[in-house]
N, CA, C and O atoms as a Tinker XYZ file with bonds, in Angstrom:
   500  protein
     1  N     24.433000  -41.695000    9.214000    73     2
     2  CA    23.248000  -41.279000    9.937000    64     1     3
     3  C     23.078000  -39.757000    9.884000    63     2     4     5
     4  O     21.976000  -39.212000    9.824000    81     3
     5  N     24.163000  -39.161000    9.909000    73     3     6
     6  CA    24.117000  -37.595000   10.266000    64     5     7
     7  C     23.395000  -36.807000    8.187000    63     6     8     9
     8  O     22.750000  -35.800000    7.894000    81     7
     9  N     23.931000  -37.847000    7.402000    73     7    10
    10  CA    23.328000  -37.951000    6.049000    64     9    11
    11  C     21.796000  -37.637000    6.163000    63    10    12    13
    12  O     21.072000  -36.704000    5.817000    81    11
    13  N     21.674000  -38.516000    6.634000    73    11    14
    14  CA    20.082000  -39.056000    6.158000    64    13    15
    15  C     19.720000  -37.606000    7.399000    63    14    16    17
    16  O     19.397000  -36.573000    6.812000    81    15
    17  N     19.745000  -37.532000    8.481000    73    15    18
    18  CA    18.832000  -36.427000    9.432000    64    17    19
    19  C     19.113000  -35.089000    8.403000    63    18    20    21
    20  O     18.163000  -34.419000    7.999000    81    19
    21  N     20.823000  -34.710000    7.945000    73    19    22
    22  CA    20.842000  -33.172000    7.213000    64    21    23
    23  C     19.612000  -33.655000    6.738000    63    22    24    25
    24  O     18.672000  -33.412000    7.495000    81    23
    25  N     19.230000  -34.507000    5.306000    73    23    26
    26  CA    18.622000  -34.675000    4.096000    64    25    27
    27  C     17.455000  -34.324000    4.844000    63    26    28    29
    28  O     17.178000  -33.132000    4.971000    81    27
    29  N     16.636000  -35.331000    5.428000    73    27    30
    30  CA    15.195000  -34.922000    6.022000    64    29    31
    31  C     14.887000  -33.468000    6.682000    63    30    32    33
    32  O     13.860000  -32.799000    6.803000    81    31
    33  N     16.556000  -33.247000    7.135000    73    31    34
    34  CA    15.984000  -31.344000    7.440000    64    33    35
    35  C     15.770000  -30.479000    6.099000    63    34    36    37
    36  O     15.179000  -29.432000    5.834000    81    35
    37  N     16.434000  -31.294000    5.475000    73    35    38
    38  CA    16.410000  -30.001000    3.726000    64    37    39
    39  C     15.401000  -30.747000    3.605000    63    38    40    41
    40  O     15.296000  -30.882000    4.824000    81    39
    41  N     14.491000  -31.406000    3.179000    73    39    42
    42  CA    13.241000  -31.885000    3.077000    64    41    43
    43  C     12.073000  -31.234000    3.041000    63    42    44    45
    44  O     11.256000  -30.935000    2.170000    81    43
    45  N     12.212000  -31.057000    4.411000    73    43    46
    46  CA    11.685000  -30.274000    5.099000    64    45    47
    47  C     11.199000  -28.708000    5.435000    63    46    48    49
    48  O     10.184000  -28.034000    5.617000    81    47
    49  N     12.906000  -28.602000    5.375000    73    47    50
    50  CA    12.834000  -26.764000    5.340000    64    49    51
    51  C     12.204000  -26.535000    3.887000    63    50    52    53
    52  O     11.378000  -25.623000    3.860000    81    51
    53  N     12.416000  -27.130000    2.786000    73    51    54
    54  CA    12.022000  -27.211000    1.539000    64    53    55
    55  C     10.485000  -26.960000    1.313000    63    54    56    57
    56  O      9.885000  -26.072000    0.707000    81    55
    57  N     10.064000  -28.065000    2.019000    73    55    58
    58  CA     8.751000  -28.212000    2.084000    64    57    59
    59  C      7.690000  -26.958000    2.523000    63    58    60    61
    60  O      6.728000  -26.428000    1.967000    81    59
    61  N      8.484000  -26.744000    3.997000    73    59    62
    62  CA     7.839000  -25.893000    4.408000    64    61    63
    63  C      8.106000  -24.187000    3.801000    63    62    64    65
    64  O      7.362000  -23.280000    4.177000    81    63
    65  N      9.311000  -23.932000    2.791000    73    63    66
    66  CA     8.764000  -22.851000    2.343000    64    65    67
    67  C      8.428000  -22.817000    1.130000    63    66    68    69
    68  O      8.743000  -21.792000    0.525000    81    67
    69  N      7.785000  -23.756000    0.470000    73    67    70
    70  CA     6.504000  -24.191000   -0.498000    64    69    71
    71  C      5.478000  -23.919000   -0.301000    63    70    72    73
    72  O      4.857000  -23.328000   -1.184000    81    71
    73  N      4.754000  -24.281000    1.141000    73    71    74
    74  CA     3.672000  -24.522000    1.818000    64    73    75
    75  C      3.827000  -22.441000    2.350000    63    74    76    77
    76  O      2.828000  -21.790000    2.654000    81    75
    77  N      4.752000  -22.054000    2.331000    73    75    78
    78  CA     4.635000  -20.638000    3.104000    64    77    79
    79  C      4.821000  -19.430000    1.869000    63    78    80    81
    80  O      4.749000  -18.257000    2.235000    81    79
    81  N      5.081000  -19.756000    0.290000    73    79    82
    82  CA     5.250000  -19.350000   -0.784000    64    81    83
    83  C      3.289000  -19.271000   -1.270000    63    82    84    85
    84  O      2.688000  -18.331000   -1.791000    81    83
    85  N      2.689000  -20.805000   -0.786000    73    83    86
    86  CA     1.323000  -20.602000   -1.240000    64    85    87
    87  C      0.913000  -19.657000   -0.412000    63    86    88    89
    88  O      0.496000  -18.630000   -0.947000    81    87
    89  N      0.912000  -19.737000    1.317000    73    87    90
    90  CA     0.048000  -19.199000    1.764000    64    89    91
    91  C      0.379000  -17.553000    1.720000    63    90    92    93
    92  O     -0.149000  -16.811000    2.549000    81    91
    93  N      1.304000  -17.030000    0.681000    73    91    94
    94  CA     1.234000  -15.436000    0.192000    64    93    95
    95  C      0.190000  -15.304000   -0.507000    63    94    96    97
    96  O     -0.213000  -14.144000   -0.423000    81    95
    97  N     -0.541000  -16.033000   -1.257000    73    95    98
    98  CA    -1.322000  -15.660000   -2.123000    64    97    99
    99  C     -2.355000  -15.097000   -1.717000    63    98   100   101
   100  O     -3.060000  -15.659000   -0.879000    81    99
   101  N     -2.840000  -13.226000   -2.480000    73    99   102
   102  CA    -3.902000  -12.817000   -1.681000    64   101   103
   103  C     -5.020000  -13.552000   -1.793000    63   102   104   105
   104  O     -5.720000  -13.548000   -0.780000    81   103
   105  N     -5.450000  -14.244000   -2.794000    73   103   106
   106  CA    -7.198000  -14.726000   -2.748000    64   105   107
   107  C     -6.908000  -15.513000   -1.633000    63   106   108   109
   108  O     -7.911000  -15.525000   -0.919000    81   107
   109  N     -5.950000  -16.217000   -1.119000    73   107   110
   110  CA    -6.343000  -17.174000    0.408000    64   109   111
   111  C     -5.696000  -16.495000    1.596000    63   110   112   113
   112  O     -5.814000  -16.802000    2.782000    81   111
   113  N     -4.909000  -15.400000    0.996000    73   111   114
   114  CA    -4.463000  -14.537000    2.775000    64   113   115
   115  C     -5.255000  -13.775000    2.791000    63   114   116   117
   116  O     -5.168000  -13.149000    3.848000    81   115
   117  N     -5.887000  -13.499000    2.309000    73   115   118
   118  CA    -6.807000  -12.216000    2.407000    64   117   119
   119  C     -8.013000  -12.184000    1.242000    63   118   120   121
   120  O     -8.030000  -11.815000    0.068000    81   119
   121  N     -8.776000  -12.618000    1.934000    73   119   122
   122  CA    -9.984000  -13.199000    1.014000    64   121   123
   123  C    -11.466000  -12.203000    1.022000    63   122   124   125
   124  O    -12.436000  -12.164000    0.264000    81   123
   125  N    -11.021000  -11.301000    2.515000    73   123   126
   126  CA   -11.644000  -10.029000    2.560000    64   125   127
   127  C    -11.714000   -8.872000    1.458000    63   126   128   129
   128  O    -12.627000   -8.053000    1.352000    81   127
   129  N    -10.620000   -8.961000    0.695000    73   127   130
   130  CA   -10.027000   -7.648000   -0.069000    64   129   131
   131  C     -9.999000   -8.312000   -1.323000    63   130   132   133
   132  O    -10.400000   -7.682000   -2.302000    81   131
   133  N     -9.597000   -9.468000   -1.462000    73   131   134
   134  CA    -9.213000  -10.034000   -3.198000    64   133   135
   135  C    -10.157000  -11.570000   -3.048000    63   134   136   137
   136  O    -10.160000  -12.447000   -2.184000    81   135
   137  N    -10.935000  -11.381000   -4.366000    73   135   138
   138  CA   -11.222000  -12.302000   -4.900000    64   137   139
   139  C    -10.946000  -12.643000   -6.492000    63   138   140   141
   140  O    -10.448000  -11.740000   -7.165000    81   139
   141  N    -11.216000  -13.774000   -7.061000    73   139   142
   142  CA   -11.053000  -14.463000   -8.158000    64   141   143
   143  C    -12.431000  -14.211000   -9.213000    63   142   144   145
   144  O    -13.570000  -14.677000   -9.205000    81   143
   145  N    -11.677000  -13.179000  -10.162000    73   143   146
   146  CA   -12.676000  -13.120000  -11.088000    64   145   147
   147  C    -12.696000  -13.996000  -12.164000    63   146   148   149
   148  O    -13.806000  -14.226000  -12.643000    81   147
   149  N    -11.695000  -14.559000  -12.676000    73   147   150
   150  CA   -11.170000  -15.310000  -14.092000    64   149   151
   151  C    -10.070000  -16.051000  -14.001000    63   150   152   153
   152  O     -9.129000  -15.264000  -14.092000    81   151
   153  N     -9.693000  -17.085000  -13.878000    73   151   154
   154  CA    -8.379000  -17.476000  -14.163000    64   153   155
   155  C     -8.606000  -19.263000  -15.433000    63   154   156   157
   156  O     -9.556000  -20.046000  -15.458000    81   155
   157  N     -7.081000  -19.286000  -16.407000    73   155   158
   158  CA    -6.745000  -19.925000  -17.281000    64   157   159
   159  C     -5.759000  -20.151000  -17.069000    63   158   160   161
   160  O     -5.241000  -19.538000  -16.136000    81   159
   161  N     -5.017000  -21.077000  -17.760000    73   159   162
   162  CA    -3.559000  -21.530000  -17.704000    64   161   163
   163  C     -2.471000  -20.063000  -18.108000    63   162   164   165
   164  O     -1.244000  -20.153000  -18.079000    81   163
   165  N     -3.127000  -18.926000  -18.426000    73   163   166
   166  CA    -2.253000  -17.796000  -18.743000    64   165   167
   167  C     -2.244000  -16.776000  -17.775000    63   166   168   169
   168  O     -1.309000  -15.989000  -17.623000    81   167
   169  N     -3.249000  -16.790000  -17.142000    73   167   170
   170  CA    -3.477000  -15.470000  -16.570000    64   169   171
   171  C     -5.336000  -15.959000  -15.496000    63   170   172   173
   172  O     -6.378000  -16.605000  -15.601000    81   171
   173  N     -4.462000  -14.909000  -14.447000    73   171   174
   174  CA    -5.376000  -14.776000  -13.076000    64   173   175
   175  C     -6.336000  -13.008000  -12.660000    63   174   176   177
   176  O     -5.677000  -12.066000  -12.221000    81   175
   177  N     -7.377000  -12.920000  -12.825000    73   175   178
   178  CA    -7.525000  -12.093000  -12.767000    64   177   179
   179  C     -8.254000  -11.736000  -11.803000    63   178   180   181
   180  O     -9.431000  -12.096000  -11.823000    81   179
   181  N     -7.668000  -10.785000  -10.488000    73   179   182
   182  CA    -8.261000  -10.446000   -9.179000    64   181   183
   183  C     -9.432000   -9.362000   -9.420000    63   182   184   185
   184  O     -9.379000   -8.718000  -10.467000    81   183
   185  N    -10.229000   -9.180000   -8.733000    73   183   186
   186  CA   -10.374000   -8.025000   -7.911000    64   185   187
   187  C    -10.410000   -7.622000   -6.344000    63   186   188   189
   188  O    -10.657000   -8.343000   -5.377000    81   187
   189  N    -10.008000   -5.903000   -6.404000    73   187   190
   190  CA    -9.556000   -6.179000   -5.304000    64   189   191
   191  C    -10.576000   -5.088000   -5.030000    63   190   192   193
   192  O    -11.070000   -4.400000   -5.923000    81   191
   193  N    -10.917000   -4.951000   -3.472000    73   191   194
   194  CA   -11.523000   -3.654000   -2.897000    64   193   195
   195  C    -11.428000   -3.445000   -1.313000    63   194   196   197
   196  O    -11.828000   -4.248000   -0.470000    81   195
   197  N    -10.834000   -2.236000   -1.078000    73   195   198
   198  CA   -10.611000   -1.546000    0.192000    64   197   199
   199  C    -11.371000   -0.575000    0.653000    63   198   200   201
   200  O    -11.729000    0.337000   -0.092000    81   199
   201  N    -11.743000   -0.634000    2.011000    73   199   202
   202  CA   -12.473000    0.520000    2.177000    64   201   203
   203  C    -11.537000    1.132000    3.036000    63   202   204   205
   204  O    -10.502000    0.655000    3.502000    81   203
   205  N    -11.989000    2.151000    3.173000    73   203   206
   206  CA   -11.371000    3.413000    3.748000    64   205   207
   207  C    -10.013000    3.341000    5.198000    63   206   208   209
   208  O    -10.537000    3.363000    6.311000    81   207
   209  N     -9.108000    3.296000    5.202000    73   207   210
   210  CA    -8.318000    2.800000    6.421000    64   209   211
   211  C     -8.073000    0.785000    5.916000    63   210   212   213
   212  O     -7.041000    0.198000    6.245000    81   211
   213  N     -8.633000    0.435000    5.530000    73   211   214
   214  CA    -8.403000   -1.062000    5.520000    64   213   215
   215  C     -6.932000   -1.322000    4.991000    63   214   216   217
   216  O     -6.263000   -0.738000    4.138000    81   215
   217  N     -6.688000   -2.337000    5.751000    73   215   218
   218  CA    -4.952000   -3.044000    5.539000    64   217   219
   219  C     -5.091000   -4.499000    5.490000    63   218   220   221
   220  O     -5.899000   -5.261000    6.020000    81   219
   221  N     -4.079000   -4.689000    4.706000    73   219   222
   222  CA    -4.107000   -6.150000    4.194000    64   221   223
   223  C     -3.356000   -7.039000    4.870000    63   222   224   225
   224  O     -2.653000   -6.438000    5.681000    81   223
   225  N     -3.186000   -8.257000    4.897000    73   223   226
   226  CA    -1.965000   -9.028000    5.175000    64   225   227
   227  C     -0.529000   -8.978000    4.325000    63   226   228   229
   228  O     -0.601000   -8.287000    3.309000    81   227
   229  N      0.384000   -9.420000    4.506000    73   227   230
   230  CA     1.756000   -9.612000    3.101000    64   229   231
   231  C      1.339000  -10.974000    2.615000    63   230   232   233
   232  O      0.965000  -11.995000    3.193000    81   231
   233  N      1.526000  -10.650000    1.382000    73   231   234
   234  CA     1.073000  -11.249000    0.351000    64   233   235
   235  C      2.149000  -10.997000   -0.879000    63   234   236   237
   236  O      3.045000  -10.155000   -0.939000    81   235
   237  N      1.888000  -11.683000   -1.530000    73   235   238
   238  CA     2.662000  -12.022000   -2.985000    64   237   239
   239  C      1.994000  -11.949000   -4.512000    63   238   240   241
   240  O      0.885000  -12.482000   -4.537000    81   239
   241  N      2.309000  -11.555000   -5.433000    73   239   242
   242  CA     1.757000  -11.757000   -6.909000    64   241   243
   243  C      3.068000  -11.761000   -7.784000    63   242   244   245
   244  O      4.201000  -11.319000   -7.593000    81   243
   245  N      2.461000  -12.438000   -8.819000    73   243   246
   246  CA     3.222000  -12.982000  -10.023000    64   245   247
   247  C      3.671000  -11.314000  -10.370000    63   246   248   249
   248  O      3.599000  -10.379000   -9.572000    81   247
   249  N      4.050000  -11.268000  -11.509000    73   247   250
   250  CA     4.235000  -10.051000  -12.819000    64   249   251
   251  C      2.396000   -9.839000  -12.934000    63   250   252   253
   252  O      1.550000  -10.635000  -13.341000    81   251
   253  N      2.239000   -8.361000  -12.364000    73   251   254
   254  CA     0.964000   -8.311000  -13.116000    64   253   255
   255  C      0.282000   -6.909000  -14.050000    63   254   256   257
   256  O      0.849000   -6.305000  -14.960000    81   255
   257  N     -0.207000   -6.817000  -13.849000    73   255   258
   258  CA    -0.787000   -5.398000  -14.602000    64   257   259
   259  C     -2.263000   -4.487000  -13.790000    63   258   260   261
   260  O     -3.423000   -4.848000  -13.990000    81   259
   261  N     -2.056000   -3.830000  -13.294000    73   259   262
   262  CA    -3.375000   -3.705000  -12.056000    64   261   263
   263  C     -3.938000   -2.392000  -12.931000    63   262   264   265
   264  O     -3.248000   -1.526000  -13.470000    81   263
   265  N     -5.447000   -2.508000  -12.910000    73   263   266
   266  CA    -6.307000   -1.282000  -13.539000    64   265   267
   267  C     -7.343000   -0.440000  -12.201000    63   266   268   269
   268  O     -8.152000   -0.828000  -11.358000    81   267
   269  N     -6.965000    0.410000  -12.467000    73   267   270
   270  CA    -7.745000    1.325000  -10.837000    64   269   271
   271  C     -8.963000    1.598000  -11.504000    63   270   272   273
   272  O     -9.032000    2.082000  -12.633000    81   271
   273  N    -10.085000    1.226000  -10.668000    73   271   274
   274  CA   -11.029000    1.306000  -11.100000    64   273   275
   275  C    -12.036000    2.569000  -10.491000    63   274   276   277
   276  O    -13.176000    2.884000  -10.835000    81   275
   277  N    -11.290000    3.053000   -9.626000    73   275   278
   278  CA   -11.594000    4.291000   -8.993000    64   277   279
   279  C    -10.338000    5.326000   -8.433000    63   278   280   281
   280  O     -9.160000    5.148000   -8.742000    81   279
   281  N    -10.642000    6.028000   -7.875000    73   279   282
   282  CA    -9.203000    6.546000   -7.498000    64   281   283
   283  C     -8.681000    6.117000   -6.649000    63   282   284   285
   284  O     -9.416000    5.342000   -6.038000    81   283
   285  N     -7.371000    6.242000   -6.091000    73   283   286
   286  CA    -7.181000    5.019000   -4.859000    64   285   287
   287  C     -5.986000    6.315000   -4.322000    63   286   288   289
   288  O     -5.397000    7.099000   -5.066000    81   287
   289  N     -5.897000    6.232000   -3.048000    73   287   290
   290  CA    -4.434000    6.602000   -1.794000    64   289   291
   291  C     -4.231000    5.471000   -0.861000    63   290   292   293
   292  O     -5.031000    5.065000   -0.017000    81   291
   293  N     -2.990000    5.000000   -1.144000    73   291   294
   294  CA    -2.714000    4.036000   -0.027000    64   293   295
   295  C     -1.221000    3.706000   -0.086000    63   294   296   297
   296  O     -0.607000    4.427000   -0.872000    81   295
   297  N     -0.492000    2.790000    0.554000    73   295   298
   298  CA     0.935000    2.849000    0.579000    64   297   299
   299  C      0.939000    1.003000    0.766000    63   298   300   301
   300  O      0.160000    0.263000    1.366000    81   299
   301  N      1.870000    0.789000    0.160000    73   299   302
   302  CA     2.866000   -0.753000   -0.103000    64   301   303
   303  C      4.112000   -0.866000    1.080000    63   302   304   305
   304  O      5.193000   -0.277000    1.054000    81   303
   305  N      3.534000   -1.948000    2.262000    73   303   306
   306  CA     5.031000   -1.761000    2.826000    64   305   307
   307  C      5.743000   -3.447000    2.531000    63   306   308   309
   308  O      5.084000   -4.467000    2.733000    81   307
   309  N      6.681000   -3.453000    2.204000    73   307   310
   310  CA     7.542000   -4.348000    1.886000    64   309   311
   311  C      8.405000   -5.391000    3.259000    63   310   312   313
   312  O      8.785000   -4.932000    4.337000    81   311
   313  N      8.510000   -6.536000    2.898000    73   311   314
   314  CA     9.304000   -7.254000    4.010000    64   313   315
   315  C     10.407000   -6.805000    4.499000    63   314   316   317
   316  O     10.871000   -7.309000    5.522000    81   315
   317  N     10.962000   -5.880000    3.919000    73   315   318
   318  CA    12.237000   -5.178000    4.452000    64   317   319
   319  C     12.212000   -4.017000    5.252000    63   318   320   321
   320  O     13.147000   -3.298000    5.605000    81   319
   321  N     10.325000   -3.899000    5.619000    73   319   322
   322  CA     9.983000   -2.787000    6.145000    64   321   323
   323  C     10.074000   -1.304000    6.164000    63   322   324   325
   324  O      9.895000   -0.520000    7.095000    81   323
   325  N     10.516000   -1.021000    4.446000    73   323   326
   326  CA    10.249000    0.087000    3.870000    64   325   327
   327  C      9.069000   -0.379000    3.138000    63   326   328   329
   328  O      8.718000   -1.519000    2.835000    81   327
   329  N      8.187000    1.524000    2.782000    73   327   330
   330  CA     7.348000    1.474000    2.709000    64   329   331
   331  C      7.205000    2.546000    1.363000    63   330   332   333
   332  O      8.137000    3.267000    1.004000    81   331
   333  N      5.862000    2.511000    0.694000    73   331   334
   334  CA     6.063000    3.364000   -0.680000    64   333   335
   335  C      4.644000    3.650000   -0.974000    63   334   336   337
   336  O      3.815000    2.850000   -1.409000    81   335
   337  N      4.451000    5.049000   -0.642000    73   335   338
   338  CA     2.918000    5.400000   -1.185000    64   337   339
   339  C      2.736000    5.618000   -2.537000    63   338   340   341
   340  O      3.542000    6.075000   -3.347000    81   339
   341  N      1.181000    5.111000   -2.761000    73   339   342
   342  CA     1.039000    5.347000   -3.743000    64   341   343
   343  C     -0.575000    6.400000   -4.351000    63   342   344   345
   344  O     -1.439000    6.679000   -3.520000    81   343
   345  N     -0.661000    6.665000   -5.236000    73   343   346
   346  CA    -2.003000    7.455000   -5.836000    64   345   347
   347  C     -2.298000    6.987000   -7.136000    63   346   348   349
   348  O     -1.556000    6.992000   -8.118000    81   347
   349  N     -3.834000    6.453000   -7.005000    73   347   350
   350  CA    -3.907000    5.895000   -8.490000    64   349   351
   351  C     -5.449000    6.607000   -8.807000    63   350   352   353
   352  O     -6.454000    6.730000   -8.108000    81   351
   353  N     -5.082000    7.054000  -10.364000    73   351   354
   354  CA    -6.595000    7.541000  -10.576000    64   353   355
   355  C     -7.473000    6.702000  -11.430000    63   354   356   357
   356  O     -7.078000    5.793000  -12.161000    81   355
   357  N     -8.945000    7.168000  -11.240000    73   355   358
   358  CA    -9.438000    6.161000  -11.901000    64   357   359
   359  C     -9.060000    5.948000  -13.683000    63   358   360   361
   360  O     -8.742000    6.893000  -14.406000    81   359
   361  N     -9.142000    4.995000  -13.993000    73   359   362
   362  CA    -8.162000    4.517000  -15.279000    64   361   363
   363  C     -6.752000    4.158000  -15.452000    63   362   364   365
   364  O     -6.334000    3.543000  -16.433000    81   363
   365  N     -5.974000    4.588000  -14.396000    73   363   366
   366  CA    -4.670000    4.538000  -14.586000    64   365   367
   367  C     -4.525000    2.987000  -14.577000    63   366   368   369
   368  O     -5.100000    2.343000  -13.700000    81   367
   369  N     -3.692000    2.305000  -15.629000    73   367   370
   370  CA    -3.068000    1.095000  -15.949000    64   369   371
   371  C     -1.548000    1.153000  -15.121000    63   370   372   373
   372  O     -0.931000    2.215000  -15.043000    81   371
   373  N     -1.147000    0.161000  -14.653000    73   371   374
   374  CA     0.184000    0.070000  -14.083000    64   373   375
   375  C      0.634000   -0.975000  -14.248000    63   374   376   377
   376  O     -0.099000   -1.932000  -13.997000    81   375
   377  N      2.169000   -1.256000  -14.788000    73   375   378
   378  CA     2.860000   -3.010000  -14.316000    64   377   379
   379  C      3.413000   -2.894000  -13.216000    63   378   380   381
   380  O      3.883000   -1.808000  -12.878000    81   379
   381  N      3.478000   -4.012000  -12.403000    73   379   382
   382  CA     3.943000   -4.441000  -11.639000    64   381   383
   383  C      4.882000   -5.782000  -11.732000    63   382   384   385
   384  O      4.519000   -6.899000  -12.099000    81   383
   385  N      6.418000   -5.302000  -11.227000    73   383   386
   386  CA     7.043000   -7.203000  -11.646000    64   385   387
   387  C      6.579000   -7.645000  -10.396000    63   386   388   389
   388  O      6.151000   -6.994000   -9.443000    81   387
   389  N      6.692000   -8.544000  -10.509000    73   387   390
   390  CA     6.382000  -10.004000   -9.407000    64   389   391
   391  C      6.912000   -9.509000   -7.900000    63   390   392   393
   392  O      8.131000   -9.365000   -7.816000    81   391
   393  N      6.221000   -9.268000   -6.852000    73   391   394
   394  CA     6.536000   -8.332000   -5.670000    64   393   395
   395  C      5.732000   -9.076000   -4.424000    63   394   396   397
   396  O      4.728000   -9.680000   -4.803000    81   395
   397  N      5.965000   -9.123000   -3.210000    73   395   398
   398  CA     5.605000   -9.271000   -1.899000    64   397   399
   399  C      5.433000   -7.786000   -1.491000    63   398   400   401
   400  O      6.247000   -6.885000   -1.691000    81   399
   401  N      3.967000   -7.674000   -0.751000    73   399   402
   402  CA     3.903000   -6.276000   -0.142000    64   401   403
   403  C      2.529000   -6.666000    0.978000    63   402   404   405
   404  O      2.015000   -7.780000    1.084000    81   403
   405  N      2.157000   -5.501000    1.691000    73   403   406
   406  CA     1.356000   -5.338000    2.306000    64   405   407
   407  C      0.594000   -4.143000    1.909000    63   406   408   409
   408  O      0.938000   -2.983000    2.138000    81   407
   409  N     -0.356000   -4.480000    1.360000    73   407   410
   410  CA    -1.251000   -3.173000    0.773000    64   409   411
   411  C     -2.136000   -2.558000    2.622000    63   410   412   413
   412  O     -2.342000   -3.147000    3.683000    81   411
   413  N     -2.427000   -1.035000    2.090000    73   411   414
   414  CA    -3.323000   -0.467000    2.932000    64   413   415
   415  C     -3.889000    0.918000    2.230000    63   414   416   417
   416  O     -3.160000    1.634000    1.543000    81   415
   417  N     -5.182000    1.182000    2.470000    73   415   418
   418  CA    -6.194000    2.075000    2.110000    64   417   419
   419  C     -5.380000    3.647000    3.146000    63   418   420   421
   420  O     -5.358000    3.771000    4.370000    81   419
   421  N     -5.075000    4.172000    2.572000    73   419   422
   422  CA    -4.530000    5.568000    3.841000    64   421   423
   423  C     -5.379000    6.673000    3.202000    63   422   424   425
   424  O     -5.242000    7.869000    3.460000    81   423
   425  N     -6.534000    6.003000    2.085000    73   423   426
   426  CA    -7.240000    7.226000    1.896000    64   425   427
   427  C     -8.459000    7.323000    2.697000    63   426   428   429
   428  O     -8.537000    6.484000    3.594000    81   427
   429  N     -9.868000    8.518000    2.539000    73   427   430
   430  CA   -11.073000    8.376000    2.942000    64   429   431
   431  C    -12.117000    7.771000    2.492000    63   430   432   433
   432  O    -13.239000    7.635000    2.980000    81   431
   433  N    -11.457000    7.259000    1.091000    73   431   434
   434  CA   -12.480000    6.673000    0.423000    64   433   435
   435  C    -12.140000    5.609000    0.206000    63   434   436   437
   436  O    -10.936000    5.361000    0.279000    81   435
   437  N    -13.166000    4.485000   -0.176000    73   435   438
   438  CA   -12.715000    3.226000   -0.454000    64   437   439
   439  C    -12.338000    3.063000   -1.831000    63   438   440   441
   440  O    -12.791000    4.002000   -2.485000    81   439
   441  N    -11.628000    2.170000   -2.599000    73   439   442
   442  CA   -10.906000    1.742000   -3.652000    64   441   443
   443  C    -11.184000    0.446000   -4.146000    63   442   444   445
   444  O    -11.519000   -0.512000   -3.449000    81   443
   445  N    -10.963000    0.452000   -5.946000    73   443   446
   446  CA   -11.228000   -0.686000   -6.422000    64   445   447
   447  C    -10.280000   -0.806000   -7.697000    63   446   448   449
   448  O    -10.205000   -0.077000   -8.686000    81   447
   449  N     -9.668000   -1.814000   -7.396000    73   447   450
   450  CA    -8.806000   -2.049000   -8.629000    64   449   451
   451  C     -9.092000   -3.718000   -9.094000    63   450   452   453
   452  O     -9.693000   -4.455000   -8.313000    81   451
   453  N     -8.647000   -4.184000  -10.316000    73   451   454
   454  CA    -8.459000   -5.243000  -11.248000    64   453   455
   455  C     -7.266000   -5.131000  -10.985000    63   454   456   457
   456  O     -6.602000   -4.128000  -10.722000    81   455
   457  N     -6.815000   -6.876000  -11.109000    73   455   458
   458  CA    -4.953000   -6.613000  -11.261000    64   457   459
   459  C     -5.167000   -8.363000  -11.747000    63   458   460   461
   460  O     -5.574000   -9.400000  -11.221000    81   459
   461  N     -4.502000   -7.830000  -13.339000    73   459   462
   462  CA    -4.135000   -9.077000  -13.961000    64   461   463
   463  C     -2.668000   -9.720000  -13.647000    63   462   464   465
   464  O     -1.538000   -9.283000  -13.864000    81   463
   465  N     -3.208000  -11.132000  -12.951000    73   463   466
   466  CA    -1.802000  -11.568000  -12.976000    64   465   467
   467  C     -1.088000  -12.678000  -14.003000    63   466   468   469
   468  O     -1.811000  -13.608000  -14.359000    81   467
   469  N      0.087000  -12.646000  -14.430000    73   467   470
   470  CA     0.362000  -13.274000  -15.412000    64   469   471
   471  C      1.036000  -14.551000  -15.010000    63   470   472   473
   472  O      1.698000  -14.638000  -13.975000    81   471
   473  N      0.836000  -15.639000  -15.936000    73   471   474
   474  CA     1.412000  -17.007000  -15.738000    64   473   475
   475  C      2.176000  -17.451000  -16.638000    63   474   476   477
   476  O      2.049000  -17.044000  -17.793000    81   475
   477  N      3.490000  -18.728000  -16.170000    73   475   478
   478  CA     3.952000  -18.892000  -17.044000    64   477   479
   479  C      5.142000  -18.178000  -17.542000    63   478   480   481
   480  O      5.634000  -17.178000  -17.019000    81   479
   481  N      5.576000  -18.807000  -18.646000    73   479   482
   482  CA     6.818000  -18.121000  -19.243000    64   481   483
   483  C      6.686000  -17.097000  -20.210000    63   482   484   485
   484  O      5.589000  -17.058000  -20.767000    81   483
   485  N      7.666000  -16.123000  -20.602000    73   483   486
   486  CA     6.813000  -15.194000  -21.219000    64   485   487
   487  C      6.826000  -15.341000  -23.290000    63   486   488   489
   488  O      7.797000  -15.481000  -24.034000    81   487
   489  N      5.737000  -15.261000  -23.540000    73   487   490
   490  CA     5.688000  -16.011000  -24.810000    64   489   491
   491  C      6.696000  -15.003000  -26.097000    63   490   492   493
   492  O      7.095000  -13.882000  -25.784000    81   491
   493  N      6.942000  -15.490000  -27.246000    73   491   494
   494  CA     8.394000  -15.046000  -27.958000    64   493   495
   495  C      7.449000  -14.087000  -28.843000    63   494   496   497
   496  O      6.258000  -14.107000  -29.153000    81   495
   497  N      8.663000  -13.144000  -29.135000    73   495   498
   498  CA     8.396000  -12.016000  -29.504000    64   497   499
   499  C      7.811000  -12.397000  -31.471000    63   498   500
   500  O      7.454000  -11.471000  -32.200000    81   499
């Protein structure tokens, strides 16, 4: 008996951080700031836009590649509750590996970036 209750708790706990792995995703945690421009079986492609002071929820993305589409000031704080500013100008290309953060606008102006996210395994050289 004590079998079968562990099993249904791993089940469970299982389950539920499946169900808490989706709900990182910014297009549904935060649907204010990121929407869905493109997506295929390879690749997801956001955009995102902040205005001035705006903060996000924590959220999650694959490996991606983000393009600033204006200039941007704002800072990334992480579940471990360090935090990491950043400055992006317009054009600057960046990778990103696969990360949980909480984005926020700490500039005066509002911001717009693209951020391709990638799917899948990564194809052979």
């Amino acid at each position: 008996m004590k079998r079968v209750i562990l099993s249904v708790v791993a089940v469970v706990a299982f389950a539920g951080a499946a169900v808490n792995l989706q709900a990182q995703d910014a297009a549904k945690v935060d649907a204010k700031h990121y929407t869905v421009a493109f997506e295929n079986d390879r690749v997801r492609v956001l955009k995102a836009h902040y205005g001035p002071g705006e903060k996000s929820t924590m959220h999650s993305h694959p490996n991606a590649v983000a393009v600033f589409l204006t200039d941007a000031k704002g800072r990334f704080t992480f579940p471990d509750g360090k935090s990491e500013d950043f400055n992006g100008k317009a054009g600057d290309v960046i990778w990103n590996k696969a990360t949980v953060h909480l984005p926020e606008n700490t500039g005066d102006q509002a911001f717009d970036v693209v951020i391709v996210e990638l799917k899948g395994k990564r194809s052979a050289k």
